[in-house]
N, C-alpha and C positions, 0 to 999 in steps of 0.2 A: 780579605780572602774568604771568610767564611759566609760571606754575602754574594760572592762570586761558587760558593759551591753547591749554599742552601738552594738556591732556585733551582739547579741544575739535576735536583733530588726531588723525586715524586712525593706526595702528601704524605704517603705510610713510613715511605723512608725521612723523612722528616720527623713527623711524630714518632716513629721508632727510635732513633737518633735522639730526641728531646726526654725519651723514656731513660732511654741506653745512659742519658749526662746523669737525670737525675740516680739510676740505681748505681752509678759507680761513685756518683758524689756521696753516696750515702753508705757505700761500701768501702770506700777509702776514709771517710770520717772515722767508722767504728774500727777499720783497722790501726789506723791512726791510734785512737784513743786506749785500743787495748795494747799496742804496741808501748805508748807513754804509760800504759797506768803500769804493765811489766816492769820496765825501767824505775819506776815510781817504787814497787814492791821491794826491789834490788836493795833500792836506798836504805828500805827501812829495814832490810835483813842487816845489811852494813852498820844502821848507824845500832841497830841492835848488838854487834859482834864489839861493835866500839864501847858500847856501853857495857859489855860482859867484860870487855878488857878492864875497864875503869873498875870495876866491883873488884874483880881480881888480883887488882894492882894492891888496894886497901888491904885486901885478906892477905897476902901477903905480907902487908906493912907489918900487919896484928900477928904472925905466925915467925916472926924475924925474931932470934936467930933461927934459920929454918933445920930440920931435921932432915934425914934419908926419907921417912913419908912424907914430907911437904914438898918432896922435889915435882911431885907432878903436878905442884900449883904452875909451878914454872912450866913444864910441856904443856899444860894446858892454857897458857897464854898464848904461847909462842904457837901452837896448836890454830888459836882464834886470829892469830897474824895472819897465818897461811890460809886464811878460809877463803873459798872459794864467793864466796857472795862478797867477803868486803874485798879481796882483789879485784874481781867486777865493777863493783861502785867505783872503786877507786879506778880503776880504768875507763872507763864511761864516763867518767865525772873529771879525769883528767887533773886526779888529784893526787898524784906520783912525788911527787916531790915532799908534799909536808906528809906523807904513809913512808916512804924513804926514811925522810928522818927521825920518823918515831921510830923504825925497827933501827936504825943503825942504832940510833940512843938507846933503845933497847938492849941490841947486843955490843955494843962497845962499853956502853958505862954500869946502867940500873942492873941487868941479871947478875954481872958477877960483884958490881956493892951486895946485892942482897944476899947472894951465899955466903961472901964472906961478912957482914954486920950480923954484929951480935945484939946491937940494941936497935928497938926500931928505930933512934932520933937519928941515930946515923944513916941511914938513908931515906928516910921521911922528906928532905928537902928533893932529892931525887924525883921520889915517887911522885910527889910535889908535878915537877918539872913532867915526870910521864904522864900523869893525868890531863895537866893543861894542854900537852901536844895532841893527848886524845879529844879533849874540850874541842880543842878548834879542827882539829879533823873532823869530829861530829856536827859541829856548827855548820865548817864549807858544806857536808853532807847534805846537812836542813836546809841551806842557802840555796844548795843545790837542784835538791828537792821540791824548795815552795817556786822556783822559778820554773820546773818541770808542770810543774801546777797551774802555774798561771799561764804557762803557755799550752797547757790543754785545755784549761778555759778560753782562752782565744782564738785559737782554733776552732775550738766546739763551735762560739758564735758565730765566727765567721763563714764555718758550715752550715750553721744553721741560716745566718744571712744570705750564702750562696744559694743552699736550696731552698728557701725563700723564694729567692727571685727568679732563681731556675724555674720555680715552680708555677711561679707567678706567670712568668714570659710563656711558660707552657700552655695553661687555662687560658692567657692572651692567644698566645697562636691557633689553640684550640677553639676557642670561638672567632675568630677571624678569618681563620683558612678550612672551618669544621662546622660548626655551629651555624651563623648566619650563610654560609653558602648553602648550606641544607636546609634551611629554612627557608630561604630563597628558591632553592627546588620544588620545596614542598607546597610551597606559596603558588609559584608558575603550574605544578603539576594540578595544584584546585582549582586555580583557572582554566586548565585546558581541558580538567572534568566536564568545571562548569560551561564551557563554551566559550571562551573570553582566550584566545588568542593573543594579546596586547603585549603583555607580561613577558619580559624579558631578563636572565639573568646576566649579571655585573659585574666583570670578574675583578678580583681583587687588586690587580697587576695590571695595568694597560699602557707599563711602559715599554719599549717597543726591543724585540730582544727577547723578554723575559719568556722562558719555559711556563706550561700549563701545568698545573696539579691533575690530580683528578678529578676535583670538585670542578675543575674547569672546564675539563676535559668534555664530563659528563653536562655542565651547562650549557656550554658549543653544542653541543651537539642537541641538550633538548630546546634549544635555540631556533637549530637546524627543524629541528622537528615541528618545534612552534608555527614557526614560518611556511615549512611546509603543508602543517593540515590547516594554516589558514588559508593559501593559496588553492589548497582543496578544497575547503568550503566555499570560500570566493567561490571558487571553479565551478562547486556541485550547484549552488546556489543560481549562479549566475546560467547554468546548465536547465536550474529547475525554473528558472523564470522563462526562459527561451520554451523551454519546452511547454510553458504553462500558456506561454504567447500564441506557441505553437497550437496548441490545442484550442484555446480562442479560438484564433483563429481559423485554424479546421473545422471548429463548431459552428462557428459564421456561415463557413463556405458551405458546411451539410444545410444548416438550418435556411442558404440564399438559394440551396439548390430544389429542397423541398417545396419550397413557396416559391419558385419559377417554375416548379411541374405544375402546381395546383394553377399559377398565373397562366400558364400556355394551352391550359386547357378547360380555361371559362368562355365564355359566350361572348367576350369583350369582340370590338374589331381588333385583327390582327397588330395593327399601330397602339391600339391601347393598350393591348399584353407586351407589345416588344418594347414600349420604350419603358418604363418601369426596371425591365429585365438589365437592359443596357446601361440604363442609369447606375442602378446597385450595384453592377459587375466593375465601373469606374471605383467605387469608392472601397471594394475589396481588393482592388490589386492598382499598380502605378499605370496602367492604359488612363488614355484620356482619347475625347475625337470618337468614341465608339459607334461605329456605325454598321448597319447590317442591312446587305441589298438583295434584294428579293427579286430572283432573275425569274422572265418569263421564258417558255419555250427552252430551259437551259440556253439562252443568249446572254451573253455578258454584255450589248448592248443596250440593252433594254432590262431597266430593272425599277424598282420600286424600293425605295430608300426607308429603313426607321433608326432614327437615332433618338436623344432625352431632347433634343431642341426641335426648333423646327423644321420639317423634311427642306430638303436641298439633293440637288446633284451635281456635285463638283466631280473634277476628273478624277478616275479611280488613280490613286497611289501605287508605283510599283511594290511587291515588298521586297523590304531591305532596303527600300529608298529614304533617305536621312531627308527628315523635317528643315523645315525654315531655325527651328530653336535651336537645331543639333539632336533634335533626337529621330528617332525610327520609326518608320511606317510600315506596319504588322498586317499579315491578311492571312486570313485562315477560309478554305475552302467548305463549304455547307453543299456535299452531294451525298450517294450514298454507290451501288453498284452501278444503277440504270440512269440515273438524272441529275444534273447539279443544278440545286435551288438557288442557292445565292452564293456570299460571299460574309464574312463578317472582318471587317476594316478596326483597326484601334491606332492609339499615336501612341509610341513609348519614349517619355523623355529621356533625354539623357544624362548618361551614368546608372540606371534604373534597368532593372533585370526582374525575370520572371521567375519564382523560386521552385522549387518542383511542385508544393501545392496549390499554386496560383496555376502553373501549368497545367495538372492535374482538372483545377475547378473549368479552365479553360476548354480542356478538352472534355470533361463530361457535358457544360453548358453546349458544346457545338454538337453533341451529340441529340441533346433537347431539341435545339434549335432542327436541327434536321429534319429531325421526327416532326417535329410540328408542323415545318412548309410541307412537308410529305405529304401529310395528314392532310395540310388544307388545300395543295394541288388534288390529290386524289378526291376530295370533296367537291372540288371544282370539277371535275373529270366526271365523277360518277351523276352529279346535278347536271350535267349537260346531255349524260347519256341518256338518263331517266328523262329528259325533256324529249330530244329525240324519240325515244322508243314511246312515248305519249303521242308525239305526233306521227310517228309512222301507224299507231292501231289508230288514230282518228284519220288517215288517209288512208287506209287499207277500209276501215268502216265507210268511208263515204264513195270510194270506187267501187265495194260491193253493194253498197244500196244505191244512195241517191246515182251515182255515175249509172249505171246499168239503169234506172228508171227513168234517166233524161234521154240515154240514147233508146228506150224503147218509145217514148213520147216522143223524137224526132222522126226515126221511122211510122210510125202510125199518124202523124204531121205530114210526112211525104206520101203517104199512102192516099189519103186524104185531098190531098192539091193532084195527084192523078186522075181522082175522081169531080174533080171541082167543075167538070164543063158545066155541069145542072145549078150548080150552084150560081148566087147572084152574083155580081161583081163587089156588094159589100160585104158576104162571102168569105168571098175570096180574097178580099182585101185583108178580113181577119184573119184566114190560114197563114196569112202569109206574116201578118205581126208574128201571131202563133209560133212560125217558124222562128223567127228572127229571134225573137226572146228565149228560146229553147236553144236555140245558138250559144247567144250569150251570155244564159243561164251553166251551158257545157264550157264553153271555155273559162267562164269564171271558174266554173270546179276543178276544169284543169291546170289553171292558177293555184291553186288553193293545193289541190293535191301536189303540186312541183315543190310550193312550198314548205308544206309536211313533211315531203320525202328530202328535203335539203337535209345532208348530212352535213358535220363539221368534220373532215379527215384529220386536223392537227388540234389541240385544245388553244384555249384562250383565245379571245376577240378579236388581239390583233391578228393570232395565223390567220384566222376565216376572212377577218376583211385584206387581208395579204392575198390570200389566195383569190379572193373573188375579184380583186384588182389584175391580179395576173390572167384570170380566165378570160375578162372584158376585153383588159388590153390584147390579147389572142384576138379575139374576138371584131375590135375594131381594127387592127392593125395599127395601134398606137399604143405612146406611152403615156400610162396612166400616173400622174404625179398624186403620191399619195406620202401624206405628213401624220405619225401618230405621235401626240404629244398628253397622253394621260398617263399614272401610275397603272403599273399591273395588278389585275382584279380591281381595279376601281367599279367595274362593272358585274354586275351578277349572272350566272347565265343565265337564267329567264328572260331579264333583260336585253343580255347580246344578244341572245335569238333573232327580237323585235329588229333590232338597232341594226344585224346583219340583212334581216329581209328589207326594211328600209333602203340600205344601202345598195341590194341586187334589184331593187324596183325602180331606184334612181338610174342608175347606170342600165338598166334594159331599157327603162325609157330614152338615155340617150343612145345607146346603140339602136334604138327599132324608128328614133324619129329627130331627130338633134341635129345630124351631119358634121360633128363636129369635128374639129382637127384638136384640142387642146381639152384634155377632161383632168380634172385635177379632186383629188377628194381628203377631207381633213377630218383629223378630230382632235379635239383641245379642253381643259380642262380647267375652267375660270372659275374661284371662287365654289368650287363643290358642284360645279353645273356643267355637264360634258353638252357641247354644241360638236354636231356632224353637220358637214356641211360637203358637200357635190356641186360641183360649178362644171359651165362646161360653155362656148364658144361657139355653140351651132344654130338653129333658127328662133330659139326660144319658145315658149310656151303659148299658146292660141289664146286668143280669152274667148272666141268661140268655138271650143271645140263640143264635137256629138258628147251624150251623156257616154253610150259607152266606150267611147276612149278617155271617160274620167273614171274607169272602174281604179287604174293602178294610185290613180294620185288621193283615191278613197282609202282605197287599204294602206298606203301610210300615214295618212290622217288616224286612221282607227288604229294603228300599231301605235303612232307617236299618242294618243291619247289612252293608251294600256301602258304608257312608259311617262305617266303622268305628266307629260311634257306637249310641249306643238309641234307643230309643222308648218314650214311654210317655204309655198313654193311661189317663184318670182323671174319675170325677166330682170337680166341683166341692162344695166342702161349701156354699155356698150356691147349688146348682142350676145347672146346664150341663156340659159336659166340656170339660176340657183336653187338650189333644196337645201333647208336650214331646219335640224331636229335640234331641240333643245331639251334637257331633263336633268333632274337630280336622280342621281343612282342609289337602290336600297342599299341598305345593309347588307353586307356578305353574310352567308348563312358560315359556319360553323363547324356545325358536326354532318353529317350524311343524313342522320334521321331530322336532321331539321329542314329537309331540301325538299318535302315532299307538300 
């Protein structure tokens, strides 16, 4: 039972309890013992009164025959019968029968021999006889006595053995359910100072049932708490790695996005800044396939491709449209208010997602990106303009001089041939060259100035040779088949300029002399070398034609040889001529101040 009740009692009331045994075992011993040593005192008043009996018995003996003064030897016997401490004894000690018969013998036989004997031998055997009853009355006394004695000696040990081990089982319980549980706290509580989480305390009991103390109570729970700030450190830990990753990585992203401004804006060709850009942006975020199309005229069909491989034009990707692997086809738009430059294409495999700061790097890169085709259509734009307005002051310069001095040298030529009757006939034969070179001197200029004043209404090469296709075919009342197969800006304007008048001198000459029903005109782009080519179905080319009806096929000889390239013009062998310009195109300029 008491195993069924200790558990069910918390540690103080335990230990309270283990105190509570020991101070009543040690309270009930000494009452005990002063309880026995009282009883013990009893005896020896008793076996004193017995002893005073016995002396008195003798003086008596010596005082026989007794006198009217000696009678109060006798009340004073009978006096020590009556004593309160030897009836005690004798009651306690349960020794009533042989104290009985000494008082009957008392008063039935010895008191009244003694009154009446006159000599002491007469009742000396009596006295005899009284003595010996008191002998062994005093004896049961002693007997009684030393076994009171021995049994508060055994006792006493026995107390002392109890609390002994009372005492003993206490310091046991006390370090068992006290001692090492708090050590054990104190031990887990240095660890968790020191950082070390691991430590767990044990409780003493883990049979199943059994009630907690409080040292348990308080283990569970710093248990509870162990576990927990380990889980919070994991947690912080695992928080500050992420976060430390994070920052990495962010730091990446500023320091890819810094050295892609300074990249977008060197003097490299376009393709050599973009793919670099395109490259690094794969290996900071899960895109793969990155590609970026560089539309002309805001046309999504015509565009100019940079990826980290080599250029290609496969079909644009819808987005949202899922890959051949499973994963996603991404396209992010590159315009701004007025114009959309391109497009930037990426693959996202799948299960792979964009996190907000890969989103982020995305969208400040397409903001880069913007800027820069901006930057370099506007450079394309302002270098075409500046070309133009160079050629309109050198055609506004040569309509106010040279023009105005050939048509005064015509008139004063005519003037001249008015007056020629005086003149010889060789003369006259030279006014008349006179005339005719002054002719053809003027309309050359009026070539020259048409083509000065040739504006471009749309930018880049292809609108102008688009547009100059559509004015022809007006023009012939046909359709002009026209194929442009280069990347956009492959050419510079300086260049297109040439490469455009080429092209309107081809096609006037088939409009003013060809007849043709089928005019077809291409440009292609092999190996870094744009070939233009004009074909056409109509009478083909003379090989004796006058010198000046080779003025036009001079000036694309001198354009194609300012375009470091040839010209060459050909019958077809089955009827028509060809024009075949060939060239390598410079360098695209860059910045605006490097266009002059």
């Amino acid at each position: 039972m008491l195993k069924r009740v200790l558990p069910s009692l918390s540690l103080v009331s335990q230990t309270t309890l283990l105190m509570l045994l020991l101070g009543l075992l040690g309270i009930g011993g000494m009452s005990m013992a002063a309880w026995m040593a009282g009883s013990i005192e009893g005896n020896a008043h008793a076996i004193n009164k017995a002893g005073s009996l016995r002396m008195q018995s003798y003086r008596l003996l010596s005082e026989v025959p007794l006198e009217g003064k000696n009678t109060a030897y006798i009340r004073q016997i009978e006096a020590d019968q009556n004593s309160a401490d030897l009836l005690q004894a004798v009651e306690r000690e349960n020794l009533q029968p042989q104290f009985q018969a000494l008082r009957n013998y008392w008063q039935t036989t010895l008191r009244d021999q003694i009154l009446t004997a006159r000599h002491p031998q007469d009742v000396s055997a009596n006295i005899a006889v009284f003595v010996g009853q008191l002998d062994v009355l005093v004896a049961e006394l002693e007997h009684k006595t030393e076994y009171h004695l021995q049994q508060i000696s055994l006792i006493q040990r026995g107390l002392v053995a109890v609390t002994l081990l009372l005492l003993a089982l206490t310091i046991w319980f006390l370090r068992r359910h006290l001692l090492f549980p708090w050590r054990s706290l104190l031990s887990q509580a240095s660890a968790i100072t020191a950082g070390d989480f691991s430590h767990r305390y044990q409780r003493n009991r883990v049979a199943r049932g059994d009630a907690h103390n409080e040292m348990d109570i308080l283990g569970d729970s710093l248990n509870i708490m162990s576990l927990a700030l380990a889980e919070m450190v994991d947690n912080l830990a695992q928080r500050v790695a992420e976060k430390t990753a994070d920052l990495q990585q962010k730091n990446q992203m500023l320091d890819y996005l810094y050295r892609v401004s300074r990249q977008l804006h060197t003097s490299e060709p376009l393709e050599a800044r973009m793919e670099p850009v395109l490259k690094e942006l794969q290996s900071l975020t899960p895109l793969s396939g990155v590609q970026l199309r560089q539309y002309e005229n805001n046309s999504a069909d015509v565009f100019n491709e940079f990826s980290n491989a080599s250029p290609r034009q496969p079909v644009s990707p819808k987005v949202g449209e899922h890959a051949d692997d499973g994963g996603e086809s991404l396209s992010w738009s590159l315009r701004d208010e007025r114009e959309n430059y391109g497009v930037l294409l990426a693959q996202l495999p799948p299960g792979e997602n964009l996190n907000d700061a890969q989103q982020q790097l995305v969208s400040t890169l397409l903001e880069q990106l913007t800027s820069t085709l901006m930057l370099a259509r506007q450079a394309e734009h302002q270098q075409q303009l500046m070309l133009m307005e160079e050629r309109s002051a050198i055609a506004r310069e040569l309509h106010d001089s040279l023009a105005q001095s050939l048509s005064c040298l015509k008139i004063q030529v005519a003037c001249l041939q008015m007056h020629a009757g005086a003149f010889s006939e060789e003369d006259q034969n030279l006014l008349q060259q006179m005339r005719d070179e002054l002719s053809t001197a003027y309309r050359q200029l009026r070539e020259l100035l048409t083509t000065f004043r040739l504006t471009l209404n749309t930018p880049g090469l292809r609108a102008a040779l688009q547009h100059t296709v559509d004015e022809f075919s007006r023009r012939m009342g046909l359709t002009i088949d026209f194929d442009y197969q280069i990347p956009p800006r492959s050419v510079p304007a300086n260049q297109g300029i040439h490469l455009l008048h080429i092209a309107r001198e081809a096609l006037n000459n088939v409009y003013k002399h060809a007849n043709a029903t089928q005019v077809s005109l291409s440009l292609h782009c092999v190996n870094s070398e744009i070939t233009l080519r004009i074909c056409d179905d109509g009478e083909g080319i003379s090989p004796n034609v006058e010198r000046q009806n080779h003025y036009g096929l001079i000036i694309m000889q001198d354009r194609a040889s300012i375009l470091h390239g040839k010209c060459r013009v050909a019958r077809r062998p089955d009827g028509g001529t060809e024009v075949t310009v060939r060239f390598r195109p410079e360098a695209l300029p860059i910045n605006p101040q490097e266009q002059v």
